[in-house]
TIMI-2910 file (N, C-alpha, C, CB; in pm, 1 decimal, decimal comma, always signed):
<rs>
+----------+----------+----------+----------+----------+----------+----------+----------+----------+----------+----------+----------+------+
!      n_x !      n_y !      n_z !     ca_x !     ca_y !     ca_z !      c_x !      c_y !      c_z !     cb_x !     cb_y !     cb_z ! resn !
+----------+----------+----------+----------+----------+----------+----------+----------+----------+----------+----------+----------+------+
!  -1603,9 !  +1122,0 !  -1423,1 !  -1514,1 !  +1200,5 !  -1340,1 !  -1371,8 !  +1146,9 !  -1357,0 !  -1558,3 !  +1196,3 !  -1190,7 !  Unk !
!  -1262,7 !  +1203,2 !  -1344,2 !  -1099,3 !  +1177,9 !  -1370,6 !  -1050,2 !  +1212,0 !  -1264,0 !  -1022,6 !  +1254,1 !  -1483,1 !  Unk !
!  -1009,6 !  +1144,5 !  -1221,2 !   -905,3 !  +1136,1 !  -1085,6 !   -785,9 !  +1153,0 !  -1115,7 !   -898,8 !  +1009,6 !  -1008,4 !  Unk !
!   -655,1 !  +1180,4 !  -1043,2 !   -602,6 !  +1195,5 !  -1071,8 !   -512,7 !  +1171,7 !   -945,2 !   -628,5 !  +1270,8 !  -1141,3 !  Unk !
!   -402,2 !  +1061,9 !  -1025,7 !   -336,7 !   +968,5 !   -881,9 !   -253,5 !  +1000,0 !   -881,5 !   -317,7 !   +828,7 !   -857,7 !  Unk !
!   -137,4 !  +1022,8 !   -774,0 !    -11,6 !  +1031,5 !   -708,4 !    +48,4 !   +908,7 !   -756,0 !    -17,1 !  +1044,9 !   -552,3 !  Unk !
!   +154,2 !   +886,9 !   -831,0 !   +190,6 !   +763,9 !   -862,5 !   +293,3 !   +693,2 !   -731,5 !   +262,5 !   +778,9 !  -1009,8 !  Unk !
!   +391,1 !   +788,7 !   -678,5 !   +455,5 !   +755,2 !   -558,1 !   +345,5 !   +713,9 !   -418,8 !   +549,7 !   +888,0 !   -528,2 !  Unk !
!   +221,3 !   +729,3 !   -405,4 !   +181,2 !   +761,5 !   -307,5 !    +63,3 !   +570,7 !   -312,1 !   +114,4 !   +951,2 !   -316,1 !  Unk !
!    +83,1 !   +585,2 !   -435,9 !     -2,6 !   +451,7 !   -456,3 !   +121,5 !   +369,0 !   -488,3 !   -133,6 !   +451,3 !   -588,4 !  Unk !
!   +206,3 !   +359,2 !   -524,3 !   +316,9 !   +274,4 !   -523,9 !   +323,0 !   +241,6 !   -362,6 !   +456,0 !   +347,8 !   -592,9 !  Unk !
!   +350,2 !   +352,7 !   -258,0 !   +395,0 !   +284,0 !   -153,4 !   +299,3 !   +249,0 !    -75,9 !   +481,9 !   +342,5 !    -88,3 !  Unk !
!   +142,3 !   +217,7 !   -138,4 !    +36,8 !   +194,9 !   -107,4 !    +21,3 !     -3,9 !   -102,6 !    -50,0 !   +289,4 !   -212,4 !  Unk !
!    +79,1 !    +16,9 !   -244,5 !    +76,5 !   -104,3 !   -339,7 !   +238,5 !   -196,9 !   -288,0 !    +75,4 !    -34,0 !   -537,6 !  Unk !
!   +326,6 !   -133,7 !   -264,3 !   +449,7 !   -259,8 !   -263,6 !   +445,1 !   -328,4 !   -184,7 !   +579,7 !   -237,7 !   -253,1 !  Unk !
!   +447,0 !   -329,4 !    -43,4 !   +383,4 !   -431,6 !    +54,1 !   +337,0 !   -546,0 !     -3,5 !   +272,9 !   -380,1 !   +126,0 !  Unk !
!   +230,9 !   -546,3 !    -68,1 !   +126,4 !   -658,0 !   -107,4 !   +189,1 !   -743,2 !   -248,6 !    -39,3 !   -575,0 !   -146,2 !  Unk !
!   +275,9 !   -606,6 !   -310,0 !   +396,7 !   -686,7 !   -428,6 !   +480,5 !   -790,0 !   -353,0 !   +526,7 !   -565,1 !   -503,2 !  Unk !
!   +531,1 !   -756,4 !   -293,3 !   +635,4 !   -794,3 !   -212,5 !   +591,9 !   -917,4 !   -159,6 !   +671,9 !   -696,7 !   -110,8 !  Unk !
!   +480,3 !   -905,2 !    -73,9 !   +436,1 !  -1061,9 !    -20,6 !   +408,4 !  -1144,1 !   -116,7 !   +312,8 !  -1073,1 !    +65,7 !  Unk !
!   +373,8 !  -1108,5 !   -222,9 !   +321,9 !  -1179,5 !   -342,2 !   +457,8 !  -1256,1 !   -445,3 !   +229,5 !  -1052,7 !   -433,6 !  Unk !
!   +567,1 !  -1186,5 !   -415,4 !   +675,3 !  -1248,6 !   -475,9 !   +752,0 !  -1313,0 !   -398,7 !   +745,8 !  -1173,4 !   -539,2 !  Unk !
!   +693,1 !  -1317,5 !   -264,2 !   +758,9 !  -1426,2 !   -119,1 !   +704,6 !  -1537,4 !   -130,3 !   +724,5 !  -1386,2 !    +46,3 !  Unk !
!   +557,9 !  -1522,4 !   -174,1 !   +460,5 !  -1642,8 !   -147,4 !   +394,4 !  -1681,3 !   -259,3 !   +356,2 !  -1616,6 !    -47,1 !  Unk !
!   +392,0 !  -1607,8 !   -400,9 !   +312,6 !  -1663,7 !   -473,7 !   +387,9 !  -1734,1 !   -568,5 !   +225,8 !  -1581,7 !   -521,0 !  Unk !
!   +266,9 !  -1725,9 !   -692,9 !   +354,2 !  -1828,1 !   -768,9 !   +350,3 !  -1709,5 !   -935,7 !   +254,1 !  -2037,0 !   -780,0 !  Unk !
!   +391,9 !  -1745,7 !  -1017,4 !   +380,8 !  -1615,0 !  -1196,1 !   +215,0 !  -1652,5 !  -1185,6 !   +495,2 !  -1693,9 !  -1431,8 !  Unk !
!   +117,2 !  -1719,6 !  -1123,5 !     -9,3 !  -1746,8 !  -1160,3 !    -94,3 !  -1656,7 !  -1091,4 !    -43,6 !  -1879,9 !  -1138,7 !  Unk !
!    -20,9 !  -1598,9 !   -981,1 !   -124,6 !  -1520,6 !   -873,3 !   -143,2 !  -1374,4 !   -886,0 !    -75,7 !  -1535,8 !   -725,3 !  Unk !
!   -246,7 !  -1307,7 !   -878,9 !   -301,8 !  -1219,8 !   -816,6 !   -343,7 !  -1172,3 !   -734,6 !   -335,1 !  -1206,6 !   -831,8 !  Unk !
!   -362,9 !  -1070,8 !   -667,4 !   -438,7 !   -982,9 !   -581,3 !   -512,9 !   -873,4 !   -666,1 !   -343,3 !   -917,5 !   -476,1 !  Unk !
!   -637,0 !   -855,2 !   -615,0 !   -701,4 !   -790,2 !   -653,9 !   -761,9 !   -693,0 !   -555,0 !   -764,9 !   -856,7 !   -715,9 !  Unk !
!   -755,1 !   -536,1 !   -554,2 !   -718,7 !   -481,2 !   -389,2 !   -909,7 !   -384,6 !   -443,8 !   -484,6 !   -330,3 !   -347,6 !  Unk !
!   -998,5 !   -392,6 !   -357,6 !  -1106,0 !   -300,9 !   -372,7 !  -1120,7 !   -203,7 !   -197,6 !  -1261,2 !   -412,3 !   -423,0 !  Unk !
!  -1237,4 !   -174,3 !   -237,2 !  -1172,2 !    -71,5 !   -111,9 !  -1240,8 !   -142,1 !    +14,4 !  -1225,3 !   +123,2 !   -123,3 !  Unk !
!  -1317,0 !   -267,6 !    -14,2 !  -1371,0 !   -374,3 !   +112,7 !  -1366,8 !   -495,1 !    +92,5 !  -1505,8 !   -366,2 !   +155,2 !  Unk !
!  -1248,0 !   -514,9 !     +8,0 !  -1234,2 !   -659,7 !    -17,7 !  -1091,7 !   -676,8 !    -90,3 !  -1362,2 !   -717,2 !   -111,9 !  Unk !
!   -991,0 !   -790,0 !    -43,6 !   -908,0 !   -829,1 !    -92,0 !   -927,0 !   -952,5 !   -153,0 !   -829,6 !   -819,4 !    -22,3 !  Unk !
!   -829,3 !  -1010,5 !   -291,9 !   -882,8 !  -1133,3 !   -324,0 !   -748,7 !  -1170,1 !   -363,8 !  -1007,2 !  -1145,6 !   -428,1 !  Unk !
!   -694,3 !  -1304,6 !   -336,8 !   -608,1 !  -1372,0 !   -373,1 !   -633,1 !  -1496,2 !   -536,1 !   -583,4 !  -1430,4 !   -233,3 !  Unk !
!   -616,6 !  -1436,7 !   -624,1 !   -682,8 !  -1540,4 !   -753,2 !   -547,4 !  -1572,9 !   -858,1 !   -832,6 !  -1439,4 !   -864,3 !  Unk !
!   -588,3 !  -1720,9 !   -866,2 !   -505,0 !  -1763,8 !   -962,4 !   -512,7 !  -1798,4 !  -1092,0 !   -466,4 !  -1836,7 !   -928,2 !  Unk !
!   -478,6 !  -1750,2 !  -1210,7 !   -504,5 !  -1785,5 !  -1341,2 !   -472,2 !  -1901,6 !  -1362,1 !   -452,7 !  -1714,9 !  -1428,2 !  Unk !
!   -521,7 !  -2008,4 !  -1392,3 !   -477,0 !  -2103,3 !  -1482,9 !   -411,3 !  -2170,1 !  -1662,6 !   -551,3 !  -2133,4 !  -1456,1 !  Unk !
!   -527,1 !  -2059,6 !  -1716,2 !   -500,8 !  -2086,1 !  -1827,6 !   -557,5 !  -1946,7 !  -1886,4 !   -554,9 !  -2222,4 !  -1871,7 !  Unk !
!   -501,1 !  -1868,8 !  -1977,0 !   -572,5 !  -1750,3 !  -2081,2 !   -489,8 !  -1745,0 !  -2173,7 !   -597,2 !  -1597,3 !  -2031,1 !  Unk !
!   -521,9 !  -1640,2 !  -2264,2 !   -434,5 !  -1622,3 !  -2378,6 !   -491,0 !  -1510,1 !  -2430,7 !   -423,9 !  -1737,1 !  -2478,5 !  Unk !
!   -420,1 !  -1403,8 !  -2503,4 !   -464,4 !  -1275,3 !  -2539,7 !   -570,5 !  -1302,9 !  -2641,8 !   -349,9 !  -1183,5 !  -2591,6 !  Unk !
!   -599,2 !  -1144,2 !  -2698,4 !   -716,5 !  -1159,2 !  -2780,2 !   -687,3 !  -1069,1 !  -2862,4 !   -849,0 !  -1146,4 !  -2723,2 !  Unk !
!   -669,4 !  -1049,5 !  -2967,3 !   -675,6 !   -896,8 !  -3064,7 !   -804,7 !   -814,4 !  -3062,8 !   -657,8 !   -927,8 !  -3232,9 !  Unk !
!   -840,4 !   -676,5 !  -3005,5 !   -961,3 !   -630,9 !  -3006,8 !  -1047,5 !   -636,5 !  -3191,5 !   -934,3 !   -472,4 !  -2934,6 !  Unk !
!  -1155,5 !   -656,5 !  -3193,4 !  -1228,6 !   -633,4 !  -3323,9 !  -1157,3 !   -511,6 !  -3400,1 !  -1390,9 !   -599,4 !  -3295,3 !  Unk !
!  -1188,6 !   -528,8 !  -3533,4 !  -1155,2 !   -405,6 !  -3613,4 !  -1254,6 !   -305,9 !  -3597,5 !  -1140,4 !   -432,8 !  -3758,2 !  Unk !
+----------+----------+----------+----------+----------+----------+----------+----------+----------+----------+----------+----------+------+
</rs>
C-alpha cells in the first residue's frame, strides 16, 4: 500500500522533537518516533557501505 504524506503537516509534526534535539543532544543522537514508542539512541561508531553490484 502507498501512502501518501503531507510534507508540511509532518514537518510540523516532527520540529518540536528537532528542536529539542539540537538544545540537548549531541551530532551522535537520535530519536526514533513509532506510533507507541519513542527512543532516544546514540551512534557511536558506523561508516557507510556501497550496496552489492
Amino acid at each position: 500500500m502507498v501512502h501518501k504524506f503531507d510534507g508540511e503537516e509532518f514537518e510540523k509534526a516532527v520540529r518540536p522533537a528537532i528542536e529539542w534535539l539540537q538544545k540537548n543532544g549531541d551530532p551522535h543522537y537520535k530519536i526514533i518516533i513509532q506510533q507507541d514508542y519513542a527512543e532516544l539512541v546514540s551512534g557511536e561508531l558506523g561508516f557507510p557501505v556501497d550496496p552489492p553490484d
